[in-house]
N, C-alpha and C positions, 0 to 999 in steps of 0.2 A: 095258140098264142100268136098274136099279130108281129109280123115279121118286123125286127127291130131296127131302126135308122141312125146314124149316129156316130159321135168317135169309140164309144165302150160298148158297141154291138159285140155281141159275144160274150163279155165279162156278165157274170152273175153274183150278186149282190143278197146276203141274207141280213134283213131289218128286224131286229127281235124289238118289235113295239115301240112305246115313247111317244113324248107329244114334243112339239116347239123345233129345237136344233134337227135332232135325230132325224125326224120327217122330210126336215128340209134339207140335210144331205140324201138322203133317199131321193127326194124329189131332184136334187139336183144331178144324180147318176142316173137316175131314170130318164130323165130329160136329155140325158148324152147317148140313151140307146143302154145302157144294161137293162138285165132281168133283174128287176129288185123283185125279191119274194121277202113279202111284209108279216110275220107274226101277231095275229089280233089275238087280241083277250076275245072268245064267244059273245056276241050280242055288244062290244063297243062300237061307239060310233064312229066313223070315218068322215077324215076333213077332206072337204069337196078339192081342195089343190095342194095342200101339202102332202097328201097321199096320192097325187094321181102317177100314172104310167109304171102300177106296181102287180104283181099278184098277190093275193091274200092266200094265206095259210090262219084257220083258226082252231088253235091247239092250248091245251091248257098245259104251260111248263112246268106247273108246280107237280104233276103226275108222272112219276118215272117213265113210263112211256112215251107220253108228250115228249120229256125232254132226249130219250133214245132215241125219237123219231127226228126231231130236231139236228140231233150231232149225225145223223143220217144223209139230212140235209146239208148239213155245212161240207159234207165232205166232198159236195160237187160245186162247193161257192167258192170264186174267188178271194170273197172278203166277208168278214160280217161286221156290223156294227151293233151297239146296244148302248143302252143311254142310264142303267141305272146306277144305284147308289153303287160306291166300290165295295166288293165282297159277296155283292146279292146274286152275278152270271155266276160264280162259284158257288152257290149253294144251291143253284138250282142245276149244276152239273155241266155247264155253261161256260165256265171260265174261258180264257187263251188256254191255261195247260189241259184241256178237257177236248176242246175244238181243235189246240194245231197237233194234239194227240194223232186223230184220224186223219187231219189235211196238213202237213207240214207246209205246205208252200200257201196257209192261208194267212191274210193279214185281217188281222182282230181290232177294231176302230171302237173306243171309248169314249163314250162324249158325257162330260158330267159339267157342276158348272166351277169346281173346285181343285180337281184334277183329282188322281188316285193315289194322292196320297198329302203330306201335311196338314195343319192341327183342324183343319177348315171342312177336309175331306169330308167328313159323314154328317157335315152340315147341310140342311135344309136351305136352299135360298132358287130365286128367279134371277133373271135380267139383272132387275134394276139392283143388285144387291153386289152381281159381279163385278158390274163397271164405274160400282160405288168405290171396291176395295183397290179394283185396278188404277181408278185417278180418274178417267173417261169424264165418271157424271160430276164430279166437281168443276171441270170445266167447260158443262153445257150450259147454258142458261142463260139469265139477268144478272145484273150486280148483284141483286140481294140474293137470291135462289136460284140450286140445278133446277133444269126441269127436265125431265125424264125424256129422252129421245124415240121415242115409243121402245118396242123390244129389238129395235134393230140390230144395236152394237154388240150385245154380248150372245145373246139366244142366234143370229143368225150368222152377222158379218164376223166374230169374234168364235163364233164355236160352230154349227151347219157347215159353212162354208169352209173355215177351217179343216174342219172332219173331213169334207171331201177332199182338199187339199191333200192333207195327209196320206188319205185314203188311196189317189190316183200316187205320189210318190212311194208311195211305200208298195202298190203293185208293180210300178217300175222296175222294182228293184227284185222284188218277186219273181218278177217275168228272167232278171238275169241272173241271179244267183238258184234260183228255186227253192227258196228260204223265204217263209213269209216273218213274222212279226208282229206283237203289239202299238197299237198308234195312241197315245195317251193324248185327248183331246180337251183341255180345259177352256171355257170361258175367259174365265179369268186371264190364263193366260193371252190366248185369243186377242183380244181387248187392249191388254198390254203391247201387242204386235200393232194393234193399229193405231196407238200411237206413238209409233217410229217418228215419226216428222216430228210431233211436235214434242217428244224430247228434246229432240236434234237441239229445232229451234233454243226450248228453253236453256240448255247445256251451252248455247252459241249467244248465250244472253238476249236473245231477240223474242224472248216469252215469259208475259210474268205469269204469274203463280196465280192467277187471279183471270173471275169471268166477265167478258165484255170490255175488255181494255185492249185485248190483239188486233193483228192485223184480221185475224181469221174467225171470231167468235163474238163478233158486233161491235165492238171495239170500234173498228175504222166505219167511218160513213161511208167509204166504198164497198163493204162487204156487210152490207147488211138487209135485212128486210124492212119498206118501206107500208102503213098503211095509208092507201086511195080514199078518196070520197065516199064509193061505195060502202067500206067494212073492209074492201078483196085487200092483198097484197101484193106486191114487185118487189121481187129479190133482183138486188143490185150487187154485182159482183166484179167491179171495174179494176183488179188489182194493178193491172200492169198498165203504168204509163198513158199508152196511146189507145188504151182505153178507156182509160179515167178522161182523159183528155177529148174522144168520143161521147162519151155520157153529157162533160160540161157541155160541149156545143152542142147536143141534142135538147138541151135546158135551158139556155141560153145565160149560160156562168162560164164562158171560156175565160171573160178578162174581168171578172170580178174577185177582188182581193181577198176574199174569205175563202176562196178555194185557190188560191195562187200554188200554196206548198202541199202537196197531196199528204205528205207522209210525218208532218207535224203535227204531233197531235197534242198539242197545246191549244192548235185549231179545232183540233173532230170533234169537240162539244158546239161550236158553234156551225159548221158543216152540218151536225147531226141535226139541229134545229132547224137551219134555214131549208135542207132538205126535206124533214116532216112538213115542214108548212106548204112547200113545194107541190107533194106527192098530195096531199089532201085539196086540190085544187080540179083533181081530176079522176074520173073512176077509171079502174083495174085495166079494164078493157083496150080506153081511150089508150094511155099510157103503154100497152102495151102493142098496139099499131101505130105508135109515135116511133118506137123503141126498133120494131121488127125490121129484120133485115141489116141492122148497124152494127159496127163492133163495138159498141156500148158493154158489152155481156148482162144486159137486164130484160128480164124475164118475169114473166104474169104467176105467181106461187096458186097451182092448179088444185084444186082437189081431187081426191079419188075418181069419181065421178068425171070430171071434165079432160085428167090425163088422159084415158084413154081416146079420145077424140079429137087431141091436138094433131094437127098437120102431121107436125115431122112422126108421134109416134104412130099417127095412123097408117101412111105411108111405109115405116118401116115392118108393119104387124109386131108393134113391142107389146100390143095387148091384144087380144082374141080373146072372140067371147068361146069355150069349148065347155060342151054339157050343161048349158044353158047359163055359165056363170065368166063375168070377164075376169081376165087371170092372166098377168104376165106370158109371152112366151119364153123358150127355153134361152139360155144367153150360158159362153157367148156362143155364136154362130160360126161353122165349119165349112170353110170353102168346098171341102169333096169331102165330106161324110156329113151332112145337114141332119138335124134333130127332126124328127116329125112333130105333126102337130100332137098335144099332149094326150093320152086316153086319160077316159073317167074313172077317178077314185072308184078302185071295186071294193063292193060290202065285205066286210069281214065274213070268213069264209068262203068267198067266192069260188074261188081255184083249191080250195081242200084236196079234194080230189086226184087233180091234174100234180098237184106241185110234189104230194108224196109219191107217185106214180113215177115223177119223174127222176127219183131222189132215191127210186130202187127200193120201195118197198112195194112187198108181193100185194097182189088185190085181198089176199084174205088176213094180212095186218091192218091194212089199209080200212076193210068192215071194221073189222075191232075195235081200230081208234074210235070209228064216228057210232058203230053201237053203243060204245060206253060210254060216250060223251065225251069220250079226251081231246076229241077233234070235232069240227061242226061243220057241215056244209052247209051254202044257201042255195 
């Protein structure tokens, strides 16, 4: 195994399967230097970067073996996680009471998108379904309709990232007590934490209930996105004052009486107009080497494709192309333990072999599993 770089070098990490959240807290401890040792289903496919910097183990749970082999393994991990419906890690022998059985000081990370329990729990749903119930996607969008923020908020930002959250507090505490614990990780909830603010806001009367009328959600002609000449877009995001007041004189509206009072918005219908007409005068580009370098805070809205080869992130290496595919690097970044560059998603079953070996089982349980199919190597 490639010697590991990173703040959670040394901590080992057991991923029983999943797609979406799960992956991505994996990837994100993998990214800080843990051993994630990943559970495939035999012959599934593996995502080129939400699996990477992991070992594969591929075993079949539903076979009492599998799953003995399994609680074999958890009893040298720090943590595990698993991402299925609630009641299903118990049935397959899996549970917390199953796993902190053998490892008391393990912490057990649930990521579902309903939590583990209440009327919703053994419901079927994605993304767009959690940040429906939590408030999120009603206020994304246009006046007339949400529109779906890709799967950011609830699958990653709201639950993945969550999870690890969790995940690194709750071994914290591990580490002092020697007690580990379950970490109940909802979406839903999730989702609800990210919008702390703009509770706030709304509870402090300064949010209505309604999309594209805030200061923060197109509402203001300072926070919004603008279409160019081209098709391209410029997000303008001039909140504060001597920004806004930057932007006018990059436009040549310092002392023009429609933008006199920034934060009247009896005005930002008529801002939003003479702005659209504005922007459509000149493409993406142009606009965006008028803009550069100003405290305007307006900025060229990149696609996938051209982020990666903008200046600043190029400079910083926020994208690296690793195993032929470009792919975020690891964030955030450790003055004295730095994350290495990512390894490639390994094939399920890769490390079979290697991971039960290292998990203390003999070489002749070890034939068994893969003679009988309970386990596969590639």
């Amino acid at each position: 195994m490639t010697e590991a770089r990173g703040p959670l070098a040394g901590i080992r990490v057991l991923e029983l399967g999943g797609i979406g959240p799960g992956p991505f807290c994996g990837m994100m401890l993998g990214d800080m230097g843990a051993d994630v040792i990943r559970i495939d289903r035999p012959g599934s496919p593996a995502h080129p970067v939400l699996q990477r910097n992991r070992r594969s183990l591929a075993i079949n749970l539903k076979d009492p073996q599998g799953a003995a082999a399994v609680r074999k393994l958890a009893a040298t991990c720090d943590t595990v996680l698993e991402g299925f419906r609630p009641g299903v890690a118990e049935r397959l022998g899996l549970g917390p009471d199953d796993l902190l059985a053998v490892n008391p000081a393990l912490v057990y990370g649930r990521m579902t998108g309903w939590g583990q329990d209440g009327p919703l729990a053994q419901m079927p749903g994605h993304d767009i379904n959690y940040i429906a119930i939590a408030g999120a996607l009603h206020a994304i969008g246009g006046p007339e309709d949400p529109v779906p923020p890709l799967n950011l908020i609830g699958d990653f930002g709201g639950g993945g990232m969550l999870l690890a959250y969790g995940l690194a507090c709750a071994m914290l505490r591990a580490k002092i007590s020697g007690t580990g614990q379950v970490v109940d990780a909802a979406m839903v909830d999730g989702t609800a934490s990210l919008l702390a603010m703009t509770y706030g806001f709304l509870g402090a009367g300064a949010w209505q209930d309604r999309r594209a009328v805030n200061r923060l959600d197109g509402g203001a002609p300072y926070y919004r996105v603008y279409r160019c000449a081209d098709g391209k877009h410029m997000a303008v995001g001039c909140v504060e004052p001597q920004f806004f007041a930057a932007f006018l004189q990059i436009l040549g509206l310092s002392d023009d009486p429609d933008f006199a009072a920034q934060n009247d918005e009896a005005a930002w219908p008529t801002m939003h107009r003479r702005l659209e007409e504005i922007f459509t005068a000149k493409p993406r580009d142009e606009w965006a080497e008028l803009f550069a370098g100003t405290d305007a805070c307006t900025t060229p809205v990149l696609s996938l494709h051209e982020a990666p080869e903008h200046p600043h992130n190029a400079v910083r290496s926020t994208y690296r192309t690793a195993d032929g595919i470009v792919q975020p690097m690891p964030a955030p970044r450790f003055g004295t333990t730095p994350s290495a560059v990512p390894r490639p998603a390994p094939q399920p079953g890769q490390n079979t072999r290697k991971v039960l070996a290292d998990a203390g089982l003999p070489d002749h349980e070890i034939e068994n599993l893969i003679n009988t199919g309970v386990a596969t190597e590639v």
